[in-house]
Backbone as numpy.savetxt, mean C-alpha at the origin, in Angstrom:
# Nx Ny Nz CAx CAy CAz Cx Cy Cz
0.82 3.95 23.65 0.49 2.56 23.40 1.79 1.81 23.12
1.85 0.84 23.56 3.33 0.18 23.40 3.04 -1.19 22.07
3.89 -1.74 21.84 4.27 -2.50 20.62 3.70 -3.79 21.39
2.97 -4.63 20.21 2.39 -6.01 20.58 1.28 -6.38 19.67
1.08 -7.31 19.91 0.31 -7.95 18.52 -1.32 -7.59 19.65
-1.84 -6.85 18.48 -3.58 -6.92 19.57 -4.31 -7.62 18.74
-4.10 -7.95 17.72 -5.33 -8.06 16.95 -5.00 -8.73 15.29
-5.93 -9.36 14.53 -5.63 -9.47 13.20 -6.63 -9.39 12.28
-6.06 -9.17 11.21 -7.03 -8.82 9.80 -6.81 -9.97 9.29
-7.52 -10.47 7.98 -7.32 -11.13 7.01 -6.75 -11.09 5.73
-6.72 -11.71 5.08 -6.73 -11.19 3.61 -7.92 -12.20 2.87
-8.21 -10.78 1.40 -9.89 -11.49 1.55 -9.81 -12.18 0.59
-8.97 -12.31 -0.29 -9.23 -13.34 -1.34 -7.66 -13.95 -2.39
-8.41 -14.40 -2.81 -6.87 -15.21 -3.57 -6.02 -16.48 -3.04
-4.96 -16.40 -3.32 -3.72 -17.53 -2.75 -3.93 -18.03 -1.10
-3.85 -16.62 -1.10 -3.70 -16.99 0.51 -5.15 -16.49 1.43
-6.37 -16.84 1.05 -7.39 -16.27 1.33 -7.69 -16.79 2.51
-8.29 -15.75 3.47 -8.31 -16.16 4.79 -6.91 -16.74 5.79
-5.89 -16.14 5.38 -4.77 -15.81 6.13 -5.12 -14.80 7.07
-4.49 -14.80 8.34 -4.68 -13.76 10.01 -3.08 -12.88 9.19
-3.10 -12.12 9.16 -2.17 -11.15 9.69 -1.90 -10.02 10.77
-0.83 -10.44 11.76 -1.24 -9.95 13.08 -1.24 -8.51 12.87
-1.93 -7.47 13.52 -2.00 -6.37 13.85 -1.10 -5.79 15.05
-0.36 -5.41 15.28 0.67 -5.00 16.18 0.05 -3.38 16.80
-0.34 -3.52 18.18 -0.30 -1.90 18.52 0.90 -1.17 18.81
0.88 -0.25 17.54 1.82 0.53 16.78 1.20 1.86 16.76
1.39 2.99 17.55 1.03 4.31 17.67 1.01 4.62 15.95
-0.28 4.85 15.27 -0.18 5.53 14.39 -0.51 4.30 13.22
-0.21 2.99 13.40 -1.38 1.84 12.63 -2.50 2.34 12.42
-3.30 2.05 11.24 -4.22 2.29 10.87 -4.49 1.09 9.77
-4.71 -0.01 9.74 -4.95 -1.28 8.95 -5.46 -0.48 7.77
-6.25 -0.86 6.73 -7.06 -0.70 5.80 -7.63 -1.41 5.65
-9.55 -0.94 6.19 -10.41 -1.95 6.65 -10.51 -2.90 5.47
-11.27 -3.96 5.95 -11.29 -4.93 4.82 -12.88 -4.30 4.21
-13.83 -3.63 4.08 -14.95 -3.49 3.47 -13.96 -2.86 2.01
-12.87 -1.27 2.86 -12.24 -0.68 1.88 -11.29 -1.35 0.85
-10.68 -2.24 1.73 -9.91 -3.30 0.78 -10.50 -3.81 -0.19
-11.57 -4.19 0.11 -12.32 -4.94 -0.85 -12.86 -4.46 -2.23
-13.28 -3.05 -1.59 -13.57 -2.25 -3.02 -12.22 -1.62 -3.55
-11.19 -1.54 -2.93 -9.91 -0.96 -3.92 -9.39 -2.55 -4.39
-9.65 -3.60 -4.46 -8.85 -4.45 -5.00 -10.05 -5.07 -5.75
-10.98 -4.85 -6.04 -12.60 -4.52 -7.16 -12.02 -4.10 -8.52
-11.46 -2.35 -7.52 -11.18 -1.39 -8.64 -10.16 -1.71 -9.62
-9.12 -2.97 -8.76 -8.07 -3.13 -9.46 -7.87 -4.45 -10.02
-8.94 -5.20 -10.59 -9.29 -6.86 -10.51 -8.30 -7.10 -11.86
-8.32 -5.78 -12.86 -7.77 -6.09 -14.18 -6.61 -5.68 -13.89
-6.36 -4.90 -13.63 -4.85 -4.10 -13.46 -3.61 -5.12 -12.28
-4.37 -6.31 -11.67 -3.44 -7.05 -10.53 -2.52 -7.96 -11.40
-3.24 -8.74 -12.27 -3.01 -9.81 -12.41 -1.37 -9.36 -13.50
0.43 -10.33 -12.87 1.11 -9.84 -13.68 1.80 -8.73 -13.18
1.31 -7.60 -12.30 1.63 -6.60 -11.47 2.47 -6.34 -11.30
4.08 -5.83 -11.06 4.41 -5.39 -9.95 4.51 -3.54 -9.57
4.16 -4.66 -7.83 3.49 -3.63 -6.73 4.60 -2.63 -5.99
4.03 -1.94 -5.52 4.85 -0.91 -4.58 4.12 -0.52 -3.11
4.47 -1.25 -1.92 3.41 -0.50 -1.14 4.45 0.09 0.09
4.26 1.45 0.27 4.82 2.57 0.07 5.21 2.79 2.01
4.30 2.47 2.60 3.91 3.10 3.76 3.50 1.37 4.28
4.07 0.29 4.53 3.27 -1.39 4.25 2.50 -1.41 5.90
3.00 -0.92 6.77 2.36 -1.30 8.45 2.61 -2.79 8.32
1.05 -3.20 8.54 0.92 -4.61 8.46 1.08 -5.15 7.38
1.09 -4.70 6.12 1.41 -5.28 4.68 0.00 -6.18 4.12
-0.80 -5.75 4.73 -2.09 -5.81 4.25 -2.65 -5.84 2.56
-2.32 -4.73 2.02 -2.14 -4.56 1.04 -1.55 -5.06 -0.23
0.13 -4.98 0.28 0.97 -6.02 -0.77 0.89 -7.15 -0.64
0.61 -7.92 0.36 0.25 -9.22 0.49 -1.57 -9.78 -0.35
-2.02 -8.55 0.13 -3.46 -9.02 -0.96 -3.57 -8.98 -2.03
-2.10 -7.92 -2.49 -2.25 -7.99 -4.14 -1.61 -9.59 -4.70
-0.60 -9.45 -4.11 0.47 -10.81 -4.67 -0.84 -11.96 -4.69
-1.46 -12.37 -3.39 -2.87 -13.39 -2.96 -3.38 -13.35 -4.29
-3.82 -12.19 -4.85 -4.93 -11.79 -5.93 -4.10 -11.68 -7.37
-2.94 -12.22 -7.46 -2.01 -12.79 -8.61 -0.96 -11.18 -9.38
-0.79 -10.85 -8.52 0.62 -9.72 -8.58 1.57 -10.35 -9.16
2.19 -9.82 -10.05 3.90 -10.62 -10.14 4.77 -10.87 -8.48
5.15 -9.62 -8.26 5.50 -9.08 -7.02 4.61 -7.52 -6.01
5.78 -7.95 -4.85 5.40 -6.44 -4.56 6.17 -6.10 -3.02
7.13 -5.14 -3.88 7.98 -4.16 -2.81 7.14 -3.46 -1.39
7.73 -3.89 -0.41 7.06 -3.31 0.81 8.04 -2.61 1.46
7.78 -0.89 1.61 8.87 -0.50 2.30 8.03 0.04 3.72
8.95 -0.10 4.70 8.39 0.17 6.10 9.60 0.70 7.36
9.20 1.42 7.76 10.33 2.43 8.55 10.81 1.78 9.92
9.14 1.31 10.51 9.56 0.55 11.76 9.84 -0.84 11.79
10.99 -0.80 12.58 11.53 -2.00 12.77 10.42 -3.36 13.23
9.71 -3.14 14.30 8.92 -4.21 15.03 8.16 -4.22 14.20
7.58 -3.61 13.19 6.40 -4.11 12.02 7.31 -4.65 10.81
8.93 -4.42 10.22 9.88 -5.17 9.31 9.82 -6.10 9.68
9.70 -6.52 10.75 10.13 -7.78 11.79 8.65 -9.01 11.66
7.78 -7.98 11.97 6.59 -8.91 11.35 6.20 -9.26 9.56
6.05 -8.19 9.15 6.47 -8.30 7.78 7.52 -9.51 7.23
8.42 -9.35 8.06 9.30 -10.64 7.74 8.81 -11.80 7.50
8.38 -11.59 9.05 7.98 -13.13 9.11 6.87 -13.83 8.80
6.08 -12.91 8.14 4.88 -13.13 7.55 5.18 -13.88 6.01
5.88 -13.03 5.37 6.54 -13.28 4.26 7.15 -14.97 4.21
8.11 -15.18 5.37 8.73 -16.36 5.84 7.04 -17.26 5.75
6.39 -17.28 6.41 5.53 -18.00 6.95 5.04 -18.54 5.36
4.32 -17.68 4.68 3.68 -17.56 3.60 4.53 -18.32 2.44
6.03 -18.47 2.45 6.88 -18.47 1.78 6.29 -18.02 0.08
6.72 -16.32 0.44 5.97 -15.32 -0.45 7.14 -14.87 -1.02
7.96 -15.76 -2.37 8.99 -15.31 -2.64 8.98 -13.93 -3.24
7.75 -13.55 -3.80 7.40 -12.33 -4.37 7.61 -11.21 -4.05
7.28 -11.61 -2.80 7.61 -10.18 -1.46 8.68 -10.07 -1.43
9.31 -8.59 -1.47 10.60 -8.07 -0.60 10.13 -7.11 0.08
10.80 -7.41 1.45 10.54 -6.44 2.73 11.65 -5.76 2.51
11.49 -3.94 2.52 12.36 -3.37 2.88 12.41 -2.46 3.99
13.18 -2.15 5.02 13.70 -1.28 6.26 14.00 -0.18 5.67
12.83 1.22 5.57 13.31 1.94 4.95 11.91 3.00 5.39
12.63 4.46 4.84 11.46 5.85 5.12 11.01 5.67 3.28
9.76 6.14 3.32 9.14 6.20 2.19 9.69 7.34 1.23
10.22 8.68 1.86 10.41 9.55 0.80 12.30 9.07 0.77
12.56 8.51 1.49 14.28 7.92 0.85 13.89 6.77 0.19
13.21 6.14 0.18 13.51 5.20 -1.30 12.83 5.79 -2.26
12.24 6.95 -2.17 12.03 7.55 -3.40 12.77 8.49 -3.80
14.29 8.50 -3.27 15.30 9.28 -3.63 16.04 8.27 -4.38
16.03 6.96 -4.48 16.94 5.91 -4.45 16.61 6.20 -6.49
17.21 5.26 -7.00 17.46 5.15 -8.61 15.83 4.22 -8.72
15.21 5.52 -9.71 13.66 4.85 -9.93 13.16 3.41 -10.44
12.77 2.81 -10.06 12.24 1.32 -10.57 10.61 1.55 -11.31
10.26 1.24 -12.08 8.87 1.24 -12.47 7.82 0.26 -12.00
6.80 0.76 -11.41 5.69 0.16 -11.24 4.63 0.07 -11.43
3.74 -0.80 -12.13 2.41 -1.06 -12.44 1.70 -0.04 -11.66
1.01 -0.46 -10.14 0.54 -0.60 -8.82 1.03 -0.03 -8.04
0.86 1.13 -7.26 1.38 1.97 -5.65 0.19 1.82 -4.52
0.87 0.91 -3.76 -0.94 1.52 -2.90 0.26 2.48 -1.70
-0.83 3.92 -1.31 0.24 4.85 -0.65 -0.90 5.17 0.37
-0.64 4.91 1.51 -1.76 4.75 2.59 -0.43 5.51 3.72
-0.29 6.58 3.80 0.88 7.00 4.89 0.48 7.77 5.74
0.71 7.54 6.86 0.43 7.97 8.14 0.02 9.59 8.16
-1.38 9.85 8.48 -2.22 10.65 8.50 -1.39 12.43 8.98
-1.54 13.05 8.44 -0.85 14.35 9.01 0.23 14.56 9.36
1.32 13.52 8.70 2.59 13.51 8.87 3.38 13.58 7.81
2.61 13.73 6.60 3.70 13.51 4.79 2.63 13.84 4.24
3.10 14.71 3.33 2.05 15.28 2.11 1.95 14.86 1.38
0.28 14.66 0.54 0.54 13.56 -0.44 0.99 14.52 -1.24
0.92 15.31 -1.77 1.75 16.10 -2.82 2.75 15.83 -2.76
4.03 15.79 -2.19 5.10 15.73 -2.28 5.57 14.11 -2.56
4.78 13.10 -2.15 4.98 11.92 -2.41 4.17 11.59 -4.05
3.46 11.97 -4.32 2.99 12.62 -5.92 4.26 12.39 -6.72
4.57 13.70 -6.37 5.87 14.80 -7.11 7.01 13.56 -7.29
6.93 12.86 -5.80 8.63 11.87 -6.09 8.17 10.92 -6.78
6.58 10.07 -6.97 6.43 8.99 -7.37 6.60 9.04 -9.34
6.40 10.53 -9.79 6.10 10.80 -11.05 7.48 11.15 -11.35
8.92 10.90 -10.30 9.83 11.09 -11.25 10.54 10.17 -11.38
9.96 9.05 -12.03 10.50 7.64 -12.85 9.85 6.24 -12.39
9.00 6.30 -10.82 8.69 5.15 -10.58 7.36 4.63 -11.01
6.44 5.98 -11.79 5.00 5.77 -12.59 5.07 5.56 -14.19
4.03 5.52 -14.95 4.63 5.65 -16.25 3.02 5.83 -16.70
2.79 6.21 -17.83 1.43 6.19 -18.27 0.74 4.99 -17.73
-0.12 5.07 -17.68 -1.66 3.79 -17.12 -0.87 2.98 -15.64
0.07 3.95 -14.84 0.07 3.18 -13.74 -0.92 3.40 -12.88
-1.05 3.16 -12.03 -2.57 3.69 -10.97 -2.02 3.15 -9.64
-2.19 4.25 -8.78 -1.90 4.51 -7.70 -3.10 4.55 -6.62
-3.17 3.71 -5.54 -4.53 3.58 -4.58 -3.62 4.63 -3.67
-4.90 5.52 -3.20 -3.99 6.89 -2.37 -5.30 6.68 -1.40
-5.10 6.40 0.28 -5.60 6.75 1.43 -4.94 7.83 2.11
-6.25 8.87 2.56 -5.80 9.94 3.51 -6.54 10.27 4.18
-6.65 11.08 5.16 -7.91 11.51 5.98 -9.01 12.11 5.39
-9.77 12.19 5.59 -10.90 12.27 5.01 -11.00 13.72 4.62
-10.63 15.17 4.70 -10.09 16.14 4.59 -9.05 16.17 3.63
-8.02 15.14 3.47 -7.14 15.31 3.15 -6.45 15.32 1.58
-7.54 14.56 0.85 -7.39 14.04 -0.93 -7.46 15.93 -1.67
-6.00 15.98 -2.07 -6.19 17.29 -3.16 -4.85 16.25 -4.01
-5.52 16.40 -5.20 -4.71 15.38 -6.52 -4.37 16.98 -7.35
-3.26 16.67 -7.78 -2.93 17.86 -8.64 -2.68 17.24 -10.15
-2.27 18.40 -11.35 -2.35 17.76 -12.63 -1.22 16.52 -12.75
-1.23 16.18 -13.88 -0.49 14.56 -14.16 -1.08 13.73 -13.22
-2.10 13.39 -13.07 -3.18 12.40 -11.97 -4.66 13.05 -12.23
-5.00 11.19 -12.68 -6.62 11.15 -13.16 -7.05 10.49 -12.08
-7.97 10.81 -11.39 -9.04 10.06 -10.70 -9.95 9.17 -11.40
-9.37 8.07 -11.07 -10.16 6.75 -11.40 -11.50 6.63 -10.65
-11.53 6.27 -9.44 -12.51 6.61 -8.42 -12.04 6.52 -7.11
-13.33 6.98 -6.51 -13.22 7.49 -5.46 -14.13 7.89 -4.44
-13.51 7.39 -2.70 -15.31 7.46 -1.95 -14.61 7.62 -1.00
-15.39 7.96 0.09 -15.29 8.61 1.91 -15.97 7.96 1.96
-14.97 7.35 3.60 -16.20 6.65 4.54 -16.16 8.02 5.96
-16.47 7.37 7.02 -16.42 8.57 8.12 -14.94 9.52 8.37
-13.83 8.45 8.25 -12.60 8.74 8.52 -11.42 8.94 7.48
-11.77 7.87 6.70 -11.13 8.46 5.45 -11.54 8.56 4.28
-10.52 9.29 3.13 -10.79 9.23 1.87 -9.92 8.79 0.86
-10.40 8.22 -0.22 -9.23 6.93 -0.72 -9.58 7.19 -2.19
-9.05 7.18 -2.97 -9.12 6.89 -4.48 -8.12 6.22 -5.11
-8.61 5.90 -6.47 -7.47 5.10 -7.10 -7.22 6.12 -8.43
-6.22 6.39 -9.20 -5.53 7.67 -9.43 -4.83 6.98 -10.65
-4.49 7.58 -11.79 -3.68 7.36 -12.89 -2.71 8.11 -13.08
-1.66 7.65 -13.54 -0.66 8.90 -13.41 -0.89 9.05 -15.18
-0.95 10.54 -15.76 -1.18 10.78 -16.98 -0.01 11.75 -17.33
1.04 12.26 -17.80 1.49 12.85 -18.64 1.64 12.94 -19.67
């Protein structure tokens, strides 16, 4: 599949409610439907407001953009491919979303980088290609802190949470499985 805008989502509520954000066909995109959106940003109605976010894996930036919408302080978007930084950009530009910083970057190297703390992680990363364990392991060494909570999408097979992480909640639809997660030590 080659690179191009096919399609767009929204965002469902807040600032910028009913904003298009384009969808780019991107081998390995996977949006986060808006039914699911809707109930992970439910789960997180108390925990947004004031925020700052981390979204880990951004694609379309779906996510960090709905938190900031839904009254985030901020929220860090890191993203590997260039032609989705590029939209991300300019989404950001468009929105003039000073909140947002787009970063050009792999998810487990900025979690090598000097830890920043965050409220909020939403970690939605490309299906059968990164373990969430191991992205766990890097997020709990300095960028979580007691009562942060982390929204974790994976294939539907794929959710094993190990200790230092409480399951907040959590549901399967056909394809995937998603919870929202506390980091506890």
């Amino acid at each position: 599949m080659g690179i191009g805008e096919s399609r767009t989502i929204r965002i469902i509520a807040g600032t910028w409610r009913g904003t298009r954000i384009p969808v780019m066909a991107v081998r390995g995109l996977r949006p986060t439907p808006s039914r699911v959106r809707e109930t992970v940003f439910n789960w997180l109605r108390t925990d947004l407001p004031g925020a700052r976010c981390l979204d880990l894996f951004a694609g379309t930036g779906a996510l960090g953009f709905e938190a900031v919408s839904r009254g985030a302080a901020s929220c860090d978007l890191i993203e590997r491919n260039r032609p989705l930084v590029e939209g991300l950009t300019a989404l950001k530009s468009r929105l003039r979303a000073s909140s947002i910083t787009v970063y050009h970057d792999d998810a487990l190297q900025w979690l090598k980088e000097e830890p920043r703390q965050y409220d909020v992680v939403f970690l939605d990363p490309p299906f059968d290609t990164i373990e969430l364990k191991a992205l766990l392991e890097a997020l709990s060494e300095g960028w979580v802190f007691n009562e942060s909570k982390i929204y974790v999408e994976v294939s539907r097979q794929g959710l094993t949470i190990q200790k230092d992480w409480q399951v907040l909640k959590q549901r399967t639809t056909r394809k995937v499985s998603y919870a929202l997660l506390q980091y506890r030590r």
